[in-house]
N, C-alpha and C positions, 0 to 999 in steps of 0.2 A: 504494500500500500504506500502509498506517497507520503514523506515525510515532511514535504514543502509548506502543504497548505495548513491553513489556521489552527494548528494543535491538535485534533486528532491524528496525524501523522508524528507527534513530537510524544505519544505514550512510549514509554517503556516497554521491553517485555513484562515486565513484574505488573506496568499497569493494566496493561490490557488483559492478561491475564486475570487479575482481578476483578476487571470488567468483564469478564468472559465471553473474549474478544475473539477469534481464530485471525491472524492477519497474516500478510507478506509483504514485506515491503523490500524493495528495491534497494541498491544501494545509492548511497547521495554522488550526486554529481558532481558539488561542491564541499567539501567537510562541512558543516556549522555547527553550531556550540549546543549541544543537547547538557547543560550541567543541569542539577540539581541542589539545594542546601539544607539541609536535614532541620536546620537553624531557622527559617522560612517557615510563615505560616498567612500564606496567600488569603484564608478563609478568612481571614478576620481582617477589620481594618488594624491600622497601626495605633498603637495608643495616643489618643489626644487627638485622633479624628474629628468633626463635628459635622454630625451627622442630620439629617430633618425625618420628618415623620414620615410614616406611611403616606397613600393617597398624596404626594408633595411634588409637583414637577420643577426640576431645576431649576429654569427661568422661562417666561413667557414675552414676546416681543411682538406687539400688534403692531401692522404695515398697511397701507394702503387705503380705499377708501370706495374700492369696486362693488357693483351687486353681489357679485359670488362671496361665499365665505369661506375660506382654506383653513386647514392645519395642517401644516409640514411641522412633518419630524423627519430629525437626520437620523442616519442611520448608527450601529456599533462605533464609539471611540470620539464620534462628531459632537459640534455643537450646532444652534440656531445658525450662526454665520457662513454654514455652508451655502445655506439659499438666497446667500445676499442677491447675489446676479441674476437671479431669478425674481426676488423679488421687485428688481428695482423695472426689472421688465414688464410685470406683471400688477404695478401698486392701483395703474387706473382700471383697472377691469378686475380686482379680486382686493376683497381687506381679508388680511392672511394674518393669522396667529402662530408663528413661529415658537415651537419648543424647544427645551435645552429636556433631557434627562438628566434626573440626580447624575452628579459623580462627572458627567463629561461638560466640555467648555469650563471650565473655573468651575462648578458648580460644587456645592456639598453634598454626598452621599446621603444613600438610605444606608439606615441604620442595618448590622447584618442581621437575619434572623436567628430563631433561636439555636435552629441548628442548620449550621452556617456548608455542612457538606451534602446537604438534601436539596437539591436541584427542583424537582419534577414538580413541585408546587407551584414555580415560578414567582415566588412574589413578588421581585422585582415589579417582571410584567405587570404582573396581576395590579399593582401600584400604580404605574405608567397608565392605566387602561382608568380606573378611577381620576387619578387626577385629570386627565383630560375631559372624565365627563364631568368634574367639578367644573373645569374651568367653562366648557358650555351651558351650564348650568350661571356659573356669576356673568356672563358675556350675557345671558338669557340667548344663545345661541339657538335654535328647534333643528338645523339642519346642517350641516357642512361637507364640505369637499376633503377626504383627507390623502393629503400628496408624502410617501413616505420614502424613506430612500435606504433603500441596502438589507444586509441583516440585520434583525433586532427590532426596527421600524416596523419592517415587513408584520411583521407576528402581531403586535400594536395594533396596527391599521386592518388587518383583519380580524383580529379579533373584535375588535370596538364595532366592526361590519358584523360580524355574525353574533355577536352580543347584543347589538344594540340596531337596528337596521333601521329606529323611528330616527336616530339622531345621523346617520350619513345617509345622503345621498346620494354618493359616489367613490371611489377609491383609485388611487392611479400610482401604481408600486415601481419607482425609477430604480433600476436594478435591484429587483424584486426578488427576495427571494423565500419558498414556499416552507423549505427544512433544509437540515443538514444535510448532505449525499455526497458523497465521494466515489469516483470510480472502482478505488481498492474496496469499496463496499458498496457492493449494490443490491445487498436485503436491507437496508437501512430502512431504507424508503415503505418498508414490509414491518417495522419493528414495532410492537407493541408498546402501547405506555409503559407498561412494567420493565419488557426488557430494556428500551431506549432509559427510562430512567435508573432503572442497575448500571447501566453501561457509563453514565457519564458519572452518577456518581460516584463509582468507581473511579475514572481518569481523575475527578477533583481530586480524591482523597489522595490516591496514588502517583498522582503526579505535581495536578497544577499545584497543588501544596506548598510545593516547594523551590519549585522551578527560579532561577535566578530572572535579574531583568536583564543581562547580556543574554541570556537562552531566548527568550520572548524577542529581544529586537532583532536575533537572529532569526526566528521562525512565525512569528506572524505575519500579515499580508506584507508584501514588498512593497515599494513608494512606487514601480511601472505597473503594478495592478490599479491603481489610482487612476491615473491621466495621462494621456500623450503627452501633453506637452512634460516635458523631464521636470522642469524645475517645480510648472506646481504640483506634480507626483509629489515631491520631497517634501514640499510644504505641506500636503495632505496627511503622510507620514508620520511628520515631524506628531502634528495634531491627535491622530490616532495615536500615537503615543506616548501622548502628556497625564492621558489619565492613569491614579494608580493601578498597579496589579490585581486587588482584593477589588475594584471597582471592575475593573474588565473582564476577571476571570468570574465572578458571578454573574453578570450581564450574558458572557460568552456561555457558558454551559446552562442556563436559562433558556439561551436560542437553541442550543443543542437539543436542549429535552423535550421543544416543543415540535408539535408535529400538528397543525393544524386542516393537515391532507382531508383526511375522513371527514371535516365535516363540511367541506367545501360543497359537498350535496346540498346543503341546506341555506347556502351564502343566496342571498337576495338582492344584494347590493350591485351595480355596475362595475365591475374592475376590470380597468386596463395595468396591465404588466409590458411594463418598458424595457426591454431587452437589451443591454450591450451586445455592440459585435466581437467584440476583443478578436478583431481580424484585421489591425491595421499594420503594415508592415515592418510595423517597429515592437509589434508586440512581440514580449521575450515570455515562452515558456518553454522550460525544461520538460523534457522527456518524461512523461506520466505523472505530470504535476499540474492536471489543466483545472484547476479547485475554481476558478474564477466562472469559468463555462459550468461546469458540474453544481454550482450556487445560482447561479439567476438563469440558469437554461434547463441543466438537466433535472434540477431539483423540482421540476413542472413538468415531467413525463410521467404521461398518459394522463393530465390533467387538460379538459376541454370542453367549448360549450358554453352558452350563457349564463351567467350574466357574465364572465371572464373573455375579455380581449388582450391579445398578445401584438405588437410590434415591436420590430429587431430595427436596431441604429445602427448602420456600420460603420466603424470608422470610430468607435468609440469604448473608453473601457469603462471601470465603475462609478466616475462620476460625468454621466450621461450631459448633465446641465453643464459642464463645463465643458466639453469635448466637443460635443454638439448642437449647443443651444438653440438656433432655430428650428434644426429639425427635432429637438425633444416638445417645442414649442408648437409645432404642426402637429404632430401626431397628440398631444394632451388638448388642443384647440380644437380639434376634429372628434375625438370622444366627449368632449363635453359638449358638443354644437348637439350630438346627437341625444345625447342625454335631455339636453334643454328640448329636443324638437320634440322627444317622447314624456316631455312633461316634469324630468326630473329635474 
C-alpha cells in the first residue's frame, strides 16, 4: 500500500496490525522520516491549551450583500481566508458566511473529549455541524447555499444536507470528497462502522500517538498536491501546517471514521461535486501514490444519480478556486441557475 498519502500509508506494522489491517506496501521511492517518540502524546492537547466549548465555530466572517446566502467552509488544516478570491468575486450576487473550524487559522480548539482515542463518534464533526446550525439560527438564516472545500468540509456539508434538508438548499463540494479510499485498499469503501472505526482507532492509539512533527511534515499532503502555480502550493502548505498535531490528528481520523456513502440514498438536497483534474503537466506523482485522484475521484465510485452532479476541471489540483477560477465559476453559476429555475 502507498506510504505517500495522508497517514494511512505512515502505520507501522505493529499499527496496522493492531488495526487488523492485512497491507502491502511498496517500497518508498524517496527514504522519508517514519520516526516515532514514545514521549509524545498527540491525543491530548498540550498543557495550557485554551480551548472553547462544544457546538463553538472558530471564527465567522460575513461578506457580501447578494440574494443568495453561502457558507463556505474550508477544508482539513485551512482557515476562512482561503475563499478570499472567491469571495471578492462573488460579494455582489451572494452574502456568504465564511467559517474558520476550532483549532485551524489562529483559532482555539475544542476541548478533547473524554476519551480522546475513540474516533467513531466524531465529535468534533458532530460540533462543527451544530455550531453552524446555531449560527443560522442567530443570522435567522431559513435556507442557504453550503460551498465546502476538500476533506473534512466534505463530511460537514453533507451531513448538515442529510441532517437537516429544511435549512440547505443546495450543496457544491470543490474537491469533494465522499470517505477515505486508497488504492492499496479497496474494501475500505465496503467497511462497516465497527470495522472502519476498530481500524482507525487502532492507527491513533498505535501510531499517531506518537509520531514526531518532522514525520508529519515528511508525510502529509505535499505543497504540489495544493496548486500549480509552485509558490502558492508552498504557501498553502506552509498553512496546513501551522495547526497543532493533537488538532489535526483528531480532525484527521474523524474524516477517517466517517463514511457517509450508505446514506446518500436518502440525501434530498442538490449536490454538485467539483472535481480536480490533477492532469496538468506539471503534476508530480510517484508511482502508486495517486491519494489525491483516489480522495475527490475514486472515493465516489459507483456513487450516481440525482440529486448528485459531478464536473471535472482540468488543468487543476486541490484548490480548484485558485487554479481555475473562472471555470470553477461557470460550472457552480450553471448549477445554481438550474436550481433557481426548479424553484430552489
Amino acid at each position: 500500500m502507498d506510504r505517500s498519502h495522508i497517514w494511512f500509508p505512515l502505520a507501522t506494522a505493529a499499527a496496522i496490525a493492531a488495526a487488523a489491517l492485512a497491507l502491502a506496501a511498496p517500497a518508498l521511492a524517496q527514504p522519508r522520516r517514519l520516526v516515532q517518540d514514545p514521549a509524545l502524546d498527540n491525543l491530548r492537547h498540550a498543557p495550557g491549551t485554551e480551548t472553547v466549548a462544544p457546538g463553538t465555530l472558530g471564527r465567522v466572517r460575513k461578506v457580501g450583500d447578494g440574494p443568495r446566502v453561502m457558507l463556505l467552509i474550508p477544508g482539513i488544516g485551512f482557515g476562512d481566508n482561503v475563499w478570499d478570491e472567491f469571495i471578492e468575486r462573488h460579494r455582489a450576487e451572494a452574502t456568504m458566511y465564511a467559517v474558520t473550524l476550532p483549532g485551524f487559522g489562529g483559532t482555539r480548539p475544542l476541548a478533547m473529549p473524554d476519551d480522546p482515542a475513540a474516533f467513531g463518534d466524531t465529535p468534533w464533526i458532530r460540533s462543527a455541524v451544530s455550531g453552524i446550525l446555531a449560527l443560522l439560527d442567530k443570522e435567522r438564516l431559513a435556507r442557504v447555499t453550503v460551498v465546502a472545500h476538500w476533506a473534512l468540509a466534505s463530511q460537514i456539508a453533507l451531513q448538515l444536507a442529510l441532517d437537516r434538508p429544511d435549512r440547505v438548499d443546495a450543496v457544491v463540494l470543490v474537491a469533494g470528497v465522499l470517505r477515505s479510499y486508497y488504492d492499496g485498499m479497496p474494501d475500505m469503501g465496503s467497511w462497516t462502522a465497527e470495522a472502519r472505526s476498530k481500524a482507525i482507532d487502532g492507527l491513533g492509539t498505535k501510531w499517531f500517538k506518537t509520531v514526531t512533527r518532522d514525520t508529519w511534515d515528511d508525510n502529509n499532503f505535499m505543497s504540489y498536491d495544493y496548486a500549480v502555480n509552485p509558490r502558492r502550493g508552498l504557501f498553502l502548505w506552509r498553512e496546513a501546517q501551522a495547526p497543532s498535531l493533537p488538532v489535526w490528528i483528531r480532525y484527521l481520523l474523524e474524516f477517517y471514521s466517517t463514511n457517509l456513502g450508505p446514506r446518500l440514498a436518502g440525501l434530498q438536497t442538490p449536490t454538485l461535486v467539483v472535481q480536480p483534474g490533477f492532469d496538468d503537466p506539471g503534476m508530480y506523482v510517484e508511482d502508486g501514490r495517486n491519494y489525491m485522484r483516489n480522495l475527490c475521484a475514486d472515493s465516489w465510485r459507483g456513487v450516481s444519480g440525482p440529486p448528485l452532479e459531478f464536473a471535472t476541471i482540468p488543468g487543476s489540483r486541490l484548490f480548484v478556486m485558485h487554479d481555475k477560477p473562472a471555470e470553477l465559476d461557470q460550472v457552480v453559476a450553471a448549477f445554481l441557475r438550474k436550481q433557481a429555475a426548479a424553484g430552489r
